[in-house]
C-alpha atoms as one frame of an Amber mdcrd trajectory, in Angstrom:
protein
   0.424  -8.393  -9.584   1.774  -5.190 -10.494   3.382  -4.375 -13.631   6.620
  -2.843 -12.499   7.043  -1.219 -16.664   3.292   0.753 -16.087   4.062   3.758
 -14.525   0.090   3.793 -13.583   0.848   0.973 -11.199   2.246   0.519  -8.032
   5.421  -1.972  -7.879   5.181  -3.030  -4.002   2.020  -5.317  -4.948  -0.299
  -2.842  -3.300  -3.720  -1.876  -4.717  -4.536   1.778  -4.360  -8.081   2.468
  -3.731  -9.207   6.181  -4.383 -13.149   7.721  -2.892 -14.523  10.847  -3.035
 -15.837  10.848   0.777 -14.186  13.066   2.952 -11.467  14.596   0.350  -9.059
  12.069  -1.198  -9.243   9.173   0.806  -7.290   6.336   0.488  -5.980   2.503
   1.316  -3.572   0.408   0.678  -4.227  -3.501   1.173  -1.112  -6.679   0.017
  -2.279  -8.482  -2.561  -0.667 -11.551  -1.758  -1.317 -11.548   1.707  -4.668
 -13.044   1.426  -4.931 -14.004   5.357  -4.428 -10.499   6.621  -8.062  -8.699
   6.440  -6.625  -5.711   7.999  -6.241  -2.955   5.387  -3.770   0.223   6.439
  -6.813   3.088   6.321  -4.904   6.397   6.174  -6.385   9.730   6.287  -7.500
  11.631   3.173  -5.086  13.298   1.411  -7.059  16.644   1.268  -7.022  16.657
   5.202  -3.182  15.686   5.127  -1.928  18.189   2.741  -3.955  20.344   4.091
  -5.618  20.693   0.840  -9.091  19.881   1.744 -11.962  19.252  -1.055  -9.123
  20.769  -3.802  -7.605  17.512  -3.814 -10.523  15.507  -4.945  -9.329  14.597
  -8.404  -6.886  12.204  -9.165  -4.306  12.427 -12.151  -1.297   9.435 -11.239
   0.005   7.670  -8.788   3.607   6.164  -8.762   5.686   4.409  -5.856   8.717
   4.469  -6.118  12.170   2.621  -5.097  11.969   4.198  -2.076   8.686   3.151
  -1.305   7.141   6.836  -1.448   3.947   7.215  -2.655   3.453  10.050  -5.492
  -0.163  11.111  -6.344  -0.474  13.543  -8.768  -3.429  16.026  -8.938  -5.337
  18.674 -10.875  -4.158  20.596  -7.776  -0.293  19.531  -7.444   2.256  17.063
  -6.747   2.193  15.088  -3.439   4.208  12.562  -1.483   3.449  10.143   0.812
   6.500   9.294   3.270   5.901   5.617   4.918   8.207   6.035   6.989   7.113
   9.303   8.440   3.290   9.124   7.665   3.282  12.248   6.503   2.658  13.978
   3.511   4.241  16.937   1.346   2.826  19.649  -1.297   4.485  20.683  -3.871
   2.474  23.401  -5.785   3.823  26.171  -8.286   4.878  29.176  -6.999   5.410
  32.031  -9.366   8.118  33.683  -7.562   9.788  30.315  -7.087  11.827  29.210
 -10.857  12.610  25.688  -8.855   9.185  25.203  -7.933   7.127  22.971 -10.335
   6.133  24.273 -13.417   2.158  23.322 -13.623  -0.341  22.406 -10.437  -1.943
  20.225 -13.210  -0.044  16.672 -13.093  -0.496  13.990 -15.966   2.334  11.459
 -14.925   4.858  10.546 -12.566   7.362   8.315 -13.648  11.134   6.908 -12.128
  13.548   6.537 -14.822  15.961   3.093 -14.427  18.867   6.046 -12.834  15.950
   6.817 -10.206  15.242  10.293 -11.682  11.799  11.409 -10.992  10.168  12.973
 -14.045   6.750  14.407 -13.851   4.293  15.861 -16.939   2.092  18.413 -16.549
   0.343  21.250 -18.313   3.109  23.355 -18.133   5.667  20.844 -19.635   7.892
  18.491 -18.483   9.486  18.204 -14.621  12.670  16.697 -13.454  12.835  16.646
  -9.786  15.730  16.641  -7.208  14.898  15.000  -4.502  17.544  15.839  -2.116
  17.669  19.516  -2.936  13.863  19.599  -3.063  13.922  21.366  -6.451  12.365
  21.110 -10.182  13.910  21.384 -13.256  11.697  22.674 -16.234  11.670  21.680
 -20.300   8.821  23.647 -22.317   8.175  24.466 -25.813  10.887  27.080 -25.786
  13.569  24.159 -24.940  12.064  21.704 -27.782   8.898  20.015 -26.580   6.410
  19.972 -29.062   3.811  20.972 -26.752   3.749  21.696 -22.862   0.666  19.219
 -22.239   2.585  16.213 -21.100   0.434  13.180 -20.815   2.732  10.388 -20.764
   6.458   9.144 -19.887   8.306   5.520 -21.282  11.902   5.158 -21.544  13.845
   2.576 -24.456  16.964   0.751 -23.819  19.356   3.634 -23.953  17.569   5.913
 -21.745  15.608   8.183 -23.371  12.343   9.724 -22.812   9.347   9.264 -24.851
   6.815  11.338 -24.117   3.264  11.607 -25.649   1.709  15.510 -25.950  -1.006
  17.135 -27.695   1.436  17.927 -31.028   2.846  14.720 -31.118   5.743  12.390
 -29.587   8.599  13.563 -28.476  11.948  11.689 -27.591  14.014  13.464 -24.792
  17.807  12.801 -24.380  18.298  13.702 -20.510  22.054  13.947 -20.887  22.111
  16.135 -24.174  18.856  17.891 -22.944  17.907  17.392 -26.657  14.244  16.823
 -28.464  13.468  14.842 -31.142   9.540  15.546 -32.097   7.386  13.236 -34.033
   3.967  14.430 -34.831   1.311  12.652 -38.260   3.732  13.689 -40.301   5.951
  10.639 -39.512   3.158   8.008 -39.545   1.136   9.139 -36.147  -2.776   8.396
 -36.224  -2.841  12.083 -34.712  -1.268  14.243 -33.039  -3.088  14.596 -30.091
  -2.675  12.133 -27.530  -4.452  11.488 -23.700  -3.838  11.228 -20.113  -3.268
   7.257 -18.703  -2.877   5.821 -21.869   0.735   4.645 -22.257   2.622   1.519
 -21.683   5.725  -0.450 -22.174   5.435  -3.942 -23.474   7.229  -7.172 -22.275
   9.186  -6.617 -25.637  10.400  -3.349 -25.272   7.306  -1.883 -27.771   5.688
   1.053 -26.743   2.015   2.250 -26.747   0.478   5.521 -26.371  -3.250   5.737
 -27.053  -4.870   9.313 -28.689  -7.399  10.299 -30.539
């Protein structure tokens, strides 16, 4: 079963099962419906976002409440509407501020308000989902770094985000940073991609080097 506090699962007790033939191809099978053989076998995402072979590497994949699928790639952020079998692209667009800030996507993750915060290599993403727009944080608003690998949030609804200078702990309604790096008892403070996770007990991990 899924673990619905790993944002590198998916919460509908799905498996997600990612080739390299053909693009980004994909399918999603129930785990607990044993008895049904008959795996949905979608398209690959290269051919639906009309992305073709760019879309071959995969960086996250989130669902969230909504049942939307999010994959992340080194080529953008894309969504997967059920409902509509369709995807969307969203890529940055240097003439565009509200356009995401990096093509290169580390994490998705769906805070407990049903925010949608994504990290990339151009800092940290908040996205509105009905006015189909992104809201940036970089170095020059307090992040320690703009390489964004990971996203967790505590109890009282902070951030914590793992970088390559360190942790950082984001208050989304001050808009604040508070930025841990060895100093403070870190192994390092560089940190990697798919490599963090909330405990059962509320204790956090984040792996580096």
């Amino acid at each position: 079963a899924a673990d619905a506090a790993d944002s590198m699962q998916l919460q509908a007790n799905c498996l997600l099962t990612l080739s390299e033939a053909h693009g980004l191809a994909f399918h999603i099978e129930p785990v607990f419906n044993a008895g049904n053989k008959a795996a949905t076998l979608f398209r690959s995402l290269g051919d639906l976002a009309g992305a073709g072979r760019a879309y071959i590497w995969l960086a996250g994949a989130y669902e969230d409440s909504g049942d939307n699928l999010w994959i992340g790639t080194w080529g953008g952020l894309n969504k997967f509407d059920r409902k509509e079998n369709k995807f969307t692209r969203y890529q940055n667009q240097p003439d565009n501020p509200q356009s995401i800030s990096h093509n290169f996507i580390h994490t998705i993750y769906e805070d407990n308000g049903g925010s949608l915060w994504i990290g990339t290599s151009g800092g940290l993403n908040k996205f509105d989902r009905n006015e189909e727009r992104f809201t940036h944080y970089r170095e020059k608003d307090g992040l320690p770094n703009d390489i964004i690998y990971g996203i967790l949030e505590d109890d009282k609804g902070n951030l914590w985000l793992s970088t390559n200078k360190g942790i950082s702990r984001f208050n989304p309604k001050m808009e604040t940073f508070s930025n841990y790096d060895k100093r403070d008892g870190l192994q390092s403070n560089e940190f990697n991609g798919g490599a963090s996770h909330m405990g059962r007990s509320g204790r956090m991990y984040f792996g580096g080097i």
